[in-house]
N, CA and C of each residue as an Amber inpcrd file, in Angstrom:
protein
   573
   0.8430000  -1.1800000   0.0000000   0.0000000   0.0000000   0.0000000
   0.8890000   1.2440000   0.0000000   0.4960000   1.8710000  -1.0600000
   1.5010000   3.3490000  -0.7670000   1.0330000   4.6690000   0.3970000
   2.4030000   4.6040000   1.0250000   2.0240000   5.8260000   1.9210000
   1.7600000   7.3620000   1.7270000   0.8980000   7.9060000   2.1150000
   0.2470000   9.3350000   1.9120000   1.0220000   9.7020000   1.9490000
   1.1500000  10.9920000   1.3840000   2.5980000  12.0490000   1.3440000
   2.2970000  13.1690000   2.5820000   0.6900000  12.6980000   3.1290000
   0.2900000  13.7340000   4.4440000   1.3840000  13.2790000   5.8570000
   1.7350000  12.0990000   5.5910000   2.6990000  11.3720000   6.8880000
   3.9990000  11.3500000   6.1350000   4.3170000  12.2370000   5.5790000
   6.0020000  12.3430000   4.7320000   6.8590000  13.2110000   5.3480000
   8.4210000  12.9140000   5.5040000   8.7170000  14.2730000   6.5160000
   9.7110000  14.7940000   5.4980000  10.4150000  15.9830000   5.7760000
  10.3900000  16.9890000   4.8010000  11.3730000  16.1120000   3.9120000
  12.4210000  15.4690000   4.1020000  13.2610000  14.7090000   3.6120000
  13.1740000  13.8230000   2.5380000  11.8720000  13.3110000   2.7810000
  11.1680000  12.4070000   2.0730000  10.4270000  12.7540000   0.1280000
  10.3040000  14.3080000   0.7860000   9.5890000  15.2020000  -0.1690000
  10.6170000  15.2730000  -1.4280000  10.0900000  15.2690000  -2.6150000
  10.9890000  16.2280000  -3.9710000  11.3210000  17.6170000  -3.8690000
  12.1450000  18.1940000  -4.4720000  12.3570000  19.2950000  -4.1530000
  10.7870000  20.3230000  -4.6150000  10.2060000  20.0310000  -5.9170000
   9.2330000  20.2650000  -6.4160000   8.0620000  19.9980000  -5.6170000
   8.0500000  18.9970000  -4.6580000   7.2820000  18.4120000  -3.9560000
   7.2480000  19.3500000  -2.6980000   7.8160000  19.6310000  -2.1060000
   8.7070000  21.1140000  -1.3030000   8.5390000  22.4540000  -1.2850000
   8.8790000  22.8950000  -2.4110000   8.1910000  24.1690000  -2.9840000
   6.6230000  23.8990000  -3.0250000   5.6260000  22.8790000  -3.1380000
   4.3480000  22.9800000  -3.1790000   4.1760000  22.9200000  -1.8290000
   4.2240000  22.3850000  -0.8900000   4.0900000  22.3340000   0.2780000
   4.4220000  23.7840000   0.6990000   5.5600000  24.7130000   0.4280000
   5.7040000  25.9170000   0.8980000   4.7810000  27.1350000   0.3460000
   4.2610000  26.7230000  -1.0200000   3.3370000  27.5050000  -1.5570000
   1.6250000  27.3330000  -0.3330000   1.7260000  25.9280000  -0.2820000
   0.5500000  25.7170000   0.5840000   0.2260000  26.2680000   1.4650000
   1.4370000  26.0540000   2.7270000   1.8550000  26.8230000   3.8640000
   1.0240000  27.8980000   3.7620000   1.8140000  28.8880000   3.0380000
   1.6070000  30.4020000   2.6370000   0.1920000  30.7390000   2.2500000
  -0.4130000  30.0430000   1.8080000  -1.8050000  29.9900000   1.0000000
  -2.2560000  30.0330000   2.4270000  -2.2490000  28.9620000   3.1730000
  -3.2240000  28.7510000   4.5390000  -3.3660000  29.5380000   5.5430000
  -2.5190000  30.1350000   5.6610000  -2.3370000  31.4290000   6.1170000
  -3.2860000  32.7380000   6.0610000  -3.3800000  32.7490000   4.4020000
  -4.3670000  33.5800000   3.8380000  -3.9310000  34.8070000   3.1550000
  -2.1990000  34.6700000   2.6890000  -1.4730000  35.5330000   2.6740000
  -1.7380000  36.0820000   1.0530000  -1.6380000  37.6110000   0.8950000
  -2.1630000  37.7840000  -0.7850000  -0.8780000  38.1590000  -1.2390000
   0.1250000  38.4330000  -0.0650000   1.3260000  38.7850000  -1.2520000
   2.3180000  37.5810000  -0.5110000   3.1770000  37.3290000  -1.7340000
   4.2340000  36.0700000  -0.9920000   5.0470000  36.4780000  -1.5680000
   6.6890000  36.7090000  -0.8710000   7.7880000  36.6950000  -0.9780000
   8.5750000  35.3390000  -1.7110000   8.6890000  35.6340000  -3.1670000
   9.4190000  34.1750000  -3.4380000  10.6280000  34.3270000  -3.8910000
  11.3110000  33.7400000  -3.0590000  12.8070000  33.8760000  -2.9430000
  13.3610000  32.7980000  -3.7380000  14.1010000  33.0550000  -5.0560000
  14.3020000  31.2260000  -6.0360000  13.2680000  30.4350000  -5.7000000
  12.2220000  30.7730000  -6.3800000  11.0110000  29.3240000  -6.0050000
  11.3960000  28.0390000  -6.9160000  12.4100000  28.7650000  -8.1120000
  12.5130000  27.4260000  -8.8440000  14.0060000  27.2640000  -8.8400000
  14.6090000  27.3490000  -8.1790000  16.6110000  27.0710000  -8.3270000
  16.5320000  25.8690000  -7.8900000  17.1480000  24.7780000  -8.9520000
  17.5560000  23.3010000  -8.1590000  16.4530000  22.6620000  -8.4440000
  15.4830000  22.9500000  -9.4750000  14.5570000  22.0020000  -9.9590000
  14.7990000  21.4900000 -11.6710000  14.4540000  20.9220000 -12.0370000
  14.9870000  20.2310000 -13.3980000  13.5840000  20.9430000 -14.1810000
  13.9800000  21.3380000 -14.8380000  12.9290000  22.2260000 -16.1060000
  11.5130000  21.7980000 -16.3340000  11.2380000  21.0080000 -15.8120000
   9.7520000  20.2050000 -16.1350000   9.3230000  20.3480000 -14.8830000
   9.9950000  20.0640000 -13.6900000   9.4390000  21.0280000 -12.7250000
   8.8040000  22.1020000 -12.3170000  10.2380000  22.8950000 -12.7230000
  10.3560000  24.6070000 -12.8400000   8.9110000  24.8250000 -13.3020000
   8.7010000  24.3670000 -14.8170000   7.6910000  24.7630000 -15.3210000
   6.1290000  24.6610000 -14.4910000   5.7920000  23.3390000 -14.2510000
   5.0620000  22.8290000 -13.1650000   4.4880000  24.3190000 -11.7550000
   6.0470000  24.3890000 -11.5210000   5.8610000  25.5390000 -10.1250000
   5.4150000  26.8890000 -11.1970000   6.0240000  27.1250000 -11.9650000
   5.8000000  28.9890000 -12.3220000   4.0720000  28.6150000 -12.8990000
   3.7830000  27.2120000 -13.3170000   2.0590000  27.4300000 -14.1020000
   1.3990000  27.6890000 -12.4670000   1.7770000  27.0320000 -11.8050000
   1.0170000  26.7820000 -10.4760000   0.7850000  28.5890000 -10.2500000
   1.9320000  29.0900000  -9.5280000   2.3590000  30.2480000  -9.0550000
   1.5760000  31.3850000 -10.2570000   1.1960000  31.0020000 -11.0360000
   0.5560000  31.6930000 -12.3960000  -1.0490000  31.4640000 -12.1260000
  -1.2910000  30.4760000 -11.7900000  -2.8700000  30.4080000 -11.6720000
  -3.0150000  30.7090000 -10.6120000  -2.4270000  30.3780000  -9.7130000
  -2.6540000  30.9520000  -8.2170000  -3.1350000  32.5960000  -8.4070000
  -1.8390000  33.4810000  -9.1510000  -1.9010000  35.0380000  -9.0970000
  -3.2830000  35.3580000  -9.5810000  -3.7960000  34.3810000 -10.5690000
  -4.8450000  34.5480000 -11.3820000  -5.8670000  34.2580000 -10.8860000
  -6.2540000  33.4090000 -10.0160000  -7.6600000  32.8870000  -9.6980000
  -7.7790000  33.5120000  -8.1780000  -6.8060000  33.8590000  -7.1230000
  -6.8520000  34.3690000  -6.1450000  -5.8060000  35.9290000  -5.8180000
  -5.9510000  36.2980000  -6.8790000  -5.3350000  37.6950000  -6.9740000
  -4.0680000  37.9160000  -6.2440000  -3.4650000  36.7460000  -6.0330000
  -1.9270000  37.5980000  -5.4670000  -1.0150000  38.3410000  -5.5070000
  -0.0570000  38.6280000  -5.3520000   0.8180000  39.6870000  -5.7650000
   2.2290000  38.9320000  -4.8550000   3.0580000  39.1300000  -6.0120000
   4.6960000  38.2930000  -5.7970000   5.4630000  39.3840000  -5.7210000
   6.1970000  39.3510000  -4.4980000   7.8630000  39.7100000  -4.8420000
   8.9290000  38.6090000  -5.2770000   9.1400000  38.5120000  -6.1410000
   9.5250000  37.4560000  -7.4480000  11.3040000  37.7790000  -7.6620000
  12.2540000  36.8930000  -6.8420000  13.6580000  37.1940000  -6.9530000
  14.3350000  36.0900000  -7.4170000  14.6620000  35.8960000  -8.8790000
  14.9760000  34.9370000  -8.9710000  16.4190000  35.7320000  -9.8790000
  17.1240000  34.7680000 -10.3210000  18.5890000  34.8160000 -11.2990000
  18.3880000  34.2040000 -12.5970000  16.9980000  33.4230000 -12.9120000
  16.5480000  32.8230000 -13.9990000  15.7610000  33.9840000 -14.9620000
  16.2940000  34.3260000 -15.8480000  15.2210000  35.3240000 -16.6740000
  14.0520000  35.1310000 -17.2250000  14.1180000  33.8230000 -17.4750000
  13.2480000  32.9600000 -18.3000000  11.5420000  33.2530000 -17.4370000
  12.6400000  32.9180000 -16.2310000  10.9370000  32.6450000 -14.9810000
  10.4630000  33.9570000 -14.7590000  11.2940000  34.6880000 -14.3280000
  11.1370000  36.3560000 -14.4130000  10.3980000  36.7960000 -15.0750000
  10.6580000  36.5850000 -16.8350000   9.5890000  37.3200000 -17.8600000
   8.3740000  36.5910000 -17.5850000   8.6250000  35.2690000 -17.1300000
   6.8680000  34.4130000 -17.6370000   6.1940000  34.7730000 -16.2600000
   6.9290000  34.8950000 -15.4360000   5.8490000  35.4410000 -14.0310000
   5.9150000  36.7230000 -13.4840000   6.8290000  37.6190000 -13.9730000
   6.2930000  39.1130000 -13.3270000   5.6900000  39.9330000 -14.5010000
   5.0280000  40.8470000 -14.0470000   4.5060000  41.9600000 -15.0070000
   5.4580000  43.4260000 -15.1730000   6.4990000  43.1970000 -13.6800000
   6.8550000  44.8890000 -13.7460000   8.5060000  44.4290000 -12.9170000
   9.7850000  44.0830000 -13.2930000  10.8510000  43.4640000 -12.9640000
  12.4120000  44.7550000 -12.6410000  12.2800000  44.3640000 -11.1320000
  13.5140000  45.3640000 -11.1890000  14.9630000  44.4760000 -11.2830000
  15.9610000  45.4450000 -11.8850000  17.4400000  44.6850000 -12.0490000
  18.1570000  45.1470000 -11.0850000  18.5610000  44.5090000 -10.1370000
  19.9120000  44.8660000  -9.2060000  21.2380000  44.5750000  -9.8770000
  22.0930000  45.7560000  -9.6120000  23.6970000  45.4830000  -9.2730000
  24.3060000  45.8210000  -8.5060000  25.0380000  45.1460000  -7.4620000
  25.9810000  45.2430000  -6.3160000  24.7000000  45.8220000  -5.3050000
  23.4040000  45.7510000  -5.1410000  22.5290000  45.6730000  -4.0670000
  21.7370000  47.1810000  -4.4830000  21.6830000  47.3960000  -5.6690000
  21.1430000  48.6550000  -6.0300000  20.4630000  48.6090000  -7.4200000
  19.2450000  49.0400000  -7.1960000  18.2680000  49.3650000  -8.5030000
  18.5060000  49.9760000  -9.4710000  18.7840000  49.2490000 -10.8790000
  19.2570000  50.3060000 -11.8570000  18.5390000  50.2010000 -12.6490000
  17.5560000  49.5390000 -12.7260000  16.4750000  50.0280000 -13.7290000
  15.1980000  48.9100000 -13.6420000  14.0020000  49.6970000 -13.7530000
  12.7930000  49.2080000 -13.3320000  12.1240000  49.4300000 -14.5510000
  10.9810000  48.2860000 -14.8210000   9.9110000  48.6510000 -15.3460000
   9.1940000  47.1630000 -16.4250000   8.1820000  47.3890000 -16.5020000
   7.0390000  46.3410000 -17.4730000   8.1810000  44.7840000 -17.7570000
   8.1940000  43.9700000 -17.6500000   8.9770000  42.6060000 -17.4270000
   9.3770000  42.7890000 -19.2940000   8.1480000  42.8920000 -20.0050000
   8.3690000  43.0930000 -21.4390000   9.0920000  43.9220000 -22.0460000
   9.2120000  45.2520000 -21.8380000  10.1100000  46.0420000 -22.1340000
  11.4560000  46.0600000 -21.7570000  11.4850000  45.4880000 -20.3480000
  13.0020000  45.3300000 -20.0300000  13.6060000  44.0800000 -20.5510000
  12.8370000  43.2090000 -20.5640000  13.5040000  41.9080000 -21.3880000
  13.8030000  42.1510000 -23.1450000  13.2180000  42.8810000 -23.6050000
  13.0930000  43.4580000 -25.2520000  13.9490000  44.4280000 -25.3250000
  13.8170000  45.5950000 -24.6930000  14.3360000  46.7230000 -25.1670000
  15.3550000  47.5150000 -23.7950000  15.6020000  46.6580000 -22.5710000
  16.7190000  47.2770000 -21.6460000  17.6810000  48.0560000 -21.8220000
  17.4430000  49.3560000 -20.7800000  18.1550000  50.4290000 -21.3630000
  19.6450000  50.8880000 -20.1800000  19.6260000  49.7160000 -19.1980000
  20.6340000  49.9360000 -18.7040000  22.0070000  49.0480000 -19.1240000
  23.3190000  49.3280000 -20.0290000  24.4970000  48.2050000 -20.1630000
  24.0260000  46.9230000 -19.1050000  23.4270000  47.0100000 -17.8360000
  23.8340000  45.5650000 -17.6320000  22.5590000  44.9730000 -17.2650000
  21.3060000  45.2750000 -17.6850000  20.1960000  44.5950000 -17.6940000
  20.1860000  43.9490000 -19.2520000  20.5830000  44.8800000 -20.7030000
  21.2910000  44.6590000 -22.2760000  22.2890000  43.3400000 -21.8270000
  23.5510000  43.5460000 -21.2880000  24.1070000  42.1260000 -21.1030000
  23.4600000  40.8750000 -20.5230000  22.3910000  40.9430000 -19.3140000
  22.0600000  39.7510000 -18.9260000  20.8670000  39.6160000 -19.9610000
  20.2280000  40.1060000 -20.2370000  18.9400000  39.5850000 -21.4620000
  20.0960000  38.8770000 -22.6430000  21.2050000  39.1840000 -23.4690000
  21.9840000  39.2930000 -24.2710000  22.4170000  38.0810000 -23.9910000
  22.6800000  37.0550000 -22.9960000  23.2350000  36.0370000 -22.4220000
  22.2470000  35.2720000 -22.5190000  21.1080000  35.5780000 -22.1270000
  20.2460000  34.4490000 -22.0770000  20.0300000  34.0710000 -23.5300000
  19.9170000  35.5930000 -24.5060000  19.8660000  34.9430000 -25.7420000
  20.6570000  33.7080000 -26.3030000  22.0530000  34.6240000 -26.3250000
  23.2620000  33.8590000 -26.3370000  23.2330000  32.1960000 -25.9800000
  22.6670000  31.9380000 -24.6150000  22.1570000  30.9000000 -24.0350000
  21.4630000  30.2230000 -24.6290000  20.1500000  30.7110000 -25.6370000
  19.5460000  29.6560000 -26.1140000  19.9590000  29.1020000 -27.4160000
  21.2200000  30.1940000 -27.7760000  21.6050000  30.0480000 -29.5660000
  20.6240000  30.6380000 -30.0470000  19.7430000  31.4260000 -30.0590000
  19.4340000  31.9720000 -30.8110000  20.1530000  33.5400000 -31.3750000
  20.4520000  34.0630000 -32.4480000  20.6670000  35.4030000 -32.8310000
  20.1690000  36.3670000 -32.2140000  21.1430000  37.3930000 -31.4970000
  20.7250000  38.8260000 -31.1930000  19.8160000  39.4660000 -32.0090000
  18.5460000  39.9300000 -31.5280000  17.7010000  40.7860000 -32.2160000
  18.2560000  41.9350000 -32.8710000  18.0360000  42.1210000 -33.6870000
  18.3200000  42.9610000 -34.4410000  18.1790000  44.8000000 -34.0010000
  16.9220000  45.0110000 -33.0700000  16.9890000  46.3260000 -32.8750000
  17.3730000  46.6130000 -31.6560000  18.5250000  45.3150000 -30.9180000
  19.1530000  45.4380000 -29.7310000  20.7970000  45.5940000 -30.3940000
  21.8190000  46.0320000 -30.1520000  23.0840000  45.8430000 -30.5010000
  23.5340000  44.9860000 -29.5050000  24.2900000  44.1380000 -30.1110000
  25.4560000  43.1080000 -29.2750000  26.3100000  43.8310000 -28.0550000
  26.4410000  43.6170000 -26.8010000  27.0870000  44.0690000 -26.1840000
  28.0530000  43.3570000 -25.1920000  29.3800000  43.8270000 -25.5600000
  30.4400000  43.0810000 -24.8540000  30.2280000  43.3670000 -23.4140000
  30.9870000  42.0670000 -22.7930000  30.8650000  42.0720000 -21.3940000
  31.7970000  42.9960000 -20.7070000  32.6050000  43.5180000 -21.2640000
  33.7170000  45.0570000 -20.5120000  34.1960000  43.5030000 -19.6730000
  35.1810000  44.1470000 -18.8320000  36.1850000  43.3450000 -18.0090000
  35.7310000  43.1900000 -16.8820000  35.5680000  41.5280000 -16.5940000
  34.6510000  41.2630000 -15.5420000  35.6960000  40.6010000 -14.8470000
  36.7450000  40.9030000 -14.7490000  37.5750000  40.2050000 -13.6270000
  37.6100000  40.4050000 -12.3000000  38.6550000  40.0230000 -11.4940000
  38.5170000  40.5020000 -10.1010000  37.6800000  41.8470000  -9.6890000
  36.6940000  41.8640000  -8.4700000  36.0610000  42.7670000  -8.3620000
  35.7540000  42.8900000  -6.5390000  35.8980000  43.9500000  -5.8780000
  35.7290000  43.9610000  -4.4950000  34.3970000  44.6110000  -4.2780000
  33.6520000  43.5400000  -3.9930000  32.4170000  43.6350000  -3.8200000
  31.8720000  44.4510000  -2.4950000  32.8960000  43.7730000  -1.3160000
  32.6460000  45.1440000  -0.0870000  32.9730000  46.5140000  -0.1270000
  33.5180000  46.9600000  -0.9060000  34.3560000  48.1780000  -1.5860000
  34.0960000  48.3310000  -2.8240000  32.6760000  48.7440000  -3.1510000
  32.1380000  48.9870000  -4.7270000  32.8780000  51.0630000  -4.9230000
  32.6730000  50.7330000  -6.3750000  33.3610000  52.4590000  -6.5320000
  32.8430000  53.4090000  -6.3960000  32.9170000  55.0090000  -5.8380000
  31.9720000  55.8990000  -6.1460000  31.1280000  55.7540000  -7.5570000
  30.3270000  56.3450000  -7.0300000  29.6530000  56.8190000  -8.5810000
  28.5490000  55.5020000  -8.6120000  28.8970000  55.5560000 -10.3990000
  28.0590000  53.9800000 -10.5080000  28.5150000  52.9010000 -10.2180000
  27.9550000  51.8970000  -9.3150000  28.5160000  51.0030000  -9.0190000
  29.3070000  50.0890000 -10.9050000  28.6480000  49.8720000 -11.7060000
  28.6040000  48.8740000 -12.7790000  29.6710000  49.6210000 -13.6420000
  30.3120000  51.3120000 -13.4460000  31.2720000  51.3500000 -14.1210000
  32.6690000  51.0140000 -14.4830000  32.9220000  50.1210000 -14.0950000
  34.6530000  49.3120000 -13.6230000  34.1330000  48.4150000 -14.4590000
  32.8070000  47.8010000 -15.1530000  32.3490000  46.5940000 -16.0040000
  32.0330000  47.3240000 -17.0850000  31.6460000  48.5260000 -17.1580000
  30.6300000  48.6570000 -18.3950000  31.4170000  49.1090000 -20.0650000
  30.6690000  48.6100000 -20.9610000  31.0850000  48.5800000 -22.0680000
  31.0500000  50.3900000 -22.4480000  29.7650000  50.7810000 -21.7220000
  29.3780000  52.0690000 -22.5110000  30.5590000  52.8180000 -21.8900000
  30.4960000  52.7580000 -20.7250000  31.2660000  53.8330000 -19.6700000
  33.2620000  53.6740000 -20.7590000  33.1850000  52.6680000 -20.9910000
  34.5220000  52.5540000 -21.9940000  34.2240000  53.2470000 -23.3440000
  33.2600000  53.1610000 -23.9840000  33.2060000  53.5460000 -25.2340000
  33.1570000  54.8720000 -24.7570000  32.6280000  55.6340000 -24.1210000
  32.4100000  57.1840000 -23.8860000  33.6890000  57.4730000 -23.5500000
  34.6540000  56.6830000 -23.4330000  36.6530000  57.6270000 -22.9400000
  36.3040000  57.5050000 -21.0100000  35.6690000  56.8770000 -20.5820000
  35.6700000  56.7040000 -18.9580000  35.2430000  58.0220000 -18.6270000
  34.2660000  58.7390000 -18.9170000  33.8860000  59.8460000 -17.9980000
  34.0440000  60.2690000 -16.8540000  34.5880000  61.4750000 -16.0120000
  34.1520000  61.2530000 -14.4760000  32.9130000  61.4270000 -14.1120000
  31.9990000  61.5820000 -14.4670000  30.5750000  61.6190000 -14.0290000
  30.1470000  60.5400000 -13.7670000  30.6380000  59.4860000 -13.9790000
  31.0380000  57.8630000 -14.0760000  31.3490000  57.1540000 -12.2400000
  32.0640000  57.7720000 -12.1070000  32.9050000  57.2980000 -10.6440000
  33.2470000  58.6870000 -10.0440000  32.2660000  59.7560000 -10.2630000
  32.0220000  60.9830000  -9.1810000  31.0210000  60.8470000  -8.0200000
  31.7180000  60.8030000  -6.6680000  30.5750000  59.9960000  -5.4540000
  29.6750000  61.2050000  -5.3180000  29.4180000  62.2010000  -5.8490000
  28.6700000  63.2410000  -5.8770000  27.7160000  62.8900000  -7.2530000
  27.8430000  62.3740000  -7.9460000  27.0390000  62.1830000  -9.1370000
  26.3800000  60.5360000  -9.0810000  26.2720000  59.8930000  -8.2190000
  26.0750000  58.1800000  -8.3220000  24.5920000  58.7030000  -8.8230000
  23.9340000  57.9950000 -10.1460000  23.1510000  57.9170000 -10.7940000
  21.8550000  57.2720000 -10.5650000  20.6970000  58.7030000 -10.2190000
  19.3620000  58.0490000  -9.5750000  18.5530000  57.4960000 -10.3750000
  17.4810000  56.6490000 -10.3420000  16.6210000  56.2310000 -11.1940000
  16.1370000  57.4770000 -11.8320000  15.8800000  57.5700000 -13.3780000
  15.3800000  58.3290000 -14.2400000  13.8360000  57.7610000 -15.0120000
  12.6680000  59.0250000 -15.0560000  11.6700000  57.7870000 -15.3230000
  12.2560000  58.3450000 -16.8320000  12.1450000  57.2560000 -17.8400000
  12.1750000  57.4280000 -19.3450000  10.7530000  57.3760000 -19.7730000
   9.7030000  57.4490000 -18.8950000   8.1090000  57.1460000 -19.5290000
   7.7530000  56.1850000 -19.5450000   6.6600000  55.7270000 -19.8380000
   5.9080000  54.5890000 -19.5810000   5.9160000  53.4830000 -18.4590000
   6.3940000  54.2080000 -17.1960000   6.7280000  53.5220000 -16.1010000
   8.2030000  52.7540000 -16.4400000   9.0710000  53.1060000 -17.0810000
  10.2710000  52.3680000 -17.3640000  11.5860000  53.7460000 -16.3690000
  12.2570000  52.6950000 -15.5250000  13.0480000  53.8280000 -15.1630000
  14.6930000  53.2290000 -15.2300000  15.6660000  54.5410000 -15.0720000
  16.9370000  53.3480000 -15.5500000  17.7870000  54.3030000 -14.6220000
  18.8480000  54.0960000 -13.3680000  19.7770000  54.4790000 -13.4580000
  21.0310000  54.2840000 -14.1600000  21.3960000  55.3260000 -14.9560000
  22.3250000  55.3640000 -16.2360000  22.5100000  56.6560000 -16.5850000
  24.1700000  57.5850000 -16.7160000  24.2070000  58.5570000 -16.7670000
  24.2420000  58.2320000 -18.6720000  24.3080000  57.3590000 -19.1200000
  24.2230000  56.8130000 -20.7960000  23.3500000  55.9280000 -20.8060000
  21.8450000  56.0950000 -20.4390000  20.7760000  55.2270000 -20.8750000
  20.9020000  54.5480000 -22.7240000  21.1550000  53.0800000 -22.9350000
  21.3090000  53.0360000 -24.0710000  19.5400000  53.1990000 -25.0710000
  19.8530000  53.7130000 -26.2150000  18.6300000  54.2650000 -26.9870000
  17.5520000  52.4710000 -27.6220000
């Protein structure tokens, strides 16, 4: 006779199996917004998928609302509506999951969309330009630079001759709205 998965202890569970149980949790509660921290890291793709439809009908049939932090872009575009990009613990550009995945106007939201392309083999879109990764070597992460944090990486901040407006701790670059709820810190928002 197979045993219920109601007498299973956590060990016992799939990782997929795990994440539903933590979605449950949260549900029983009665909670409308849930914090999901990697809901899908460490699941095998048929999983993954499994959790983001779940986490998708859920938003849909009981109106929730996600804070949605993942490193997967893929899951990002298919489950948020409005996606901010961190670098080194700071917001550099916000807005509609669609527009920033299509048309990102900060160098390093352009590189990580650009990778994932890269990632699937498919060809760079055409009304995005290719953008090199600038020099991503050693980097002291407790000791980020004045200014913008992402300029010691960025391609643009090189093509412009290294500006000081760049790494001036009087100038570190605030979110700008560009319209349509899209905002970018970038003293060279790319066009």
């Amino acid at each position: 006779m197979k045993k219920s998965k109601l007498s299973s202890l956590p060990g016992e569970l799939s990782g997929g199996e795990k994440r539903r149980v933590g979605i449950a949790r949260t549900l029983a509660v009665g909670a409308r917004f849930i914090v999901a921290d990697e809901p899908t890291s460490a699941l095998d793709v048929s999983i993954q998928a499994q959790v983001v439809n779940l986490l998708r009908d859920l938003q849909r049939q009981l109106g929730l609302s996600y804070l949605f932090i993942s490193h997967d872009l893929e899951v990002v575009q298919l489950v948020s509506h409005k996606v901010a990009v961190m670098y080194l613990g700071k917001i550099v550009e916000v807005g509609l999951a669609d527009r920033i995945a299509g048309a990102g106007r900060h160098p390093y939201t352009r590189i990580l969309w650009s990778a994932l392309v890269e990632k699937k083999g498919a060809e760079p879109s055409r009304s995005r330009p290719a953008m090199s990764r600038g020099a991503w070597g050693v980097f002291d992460f407790e000791q980020p630079v004045h200014g913008c944090r992402f300029a010691p990486r960025c391609p643009v901040y090189e093509a412009q001759g290294r500006p000081a407006v760049c790494t001036d701790a009087a100038t570190e670059p605030e979110l700008r709205d560009l319209g349509g709820g899209h905002h970018v810190a970038c003293h060279f928002p790319l066009g």
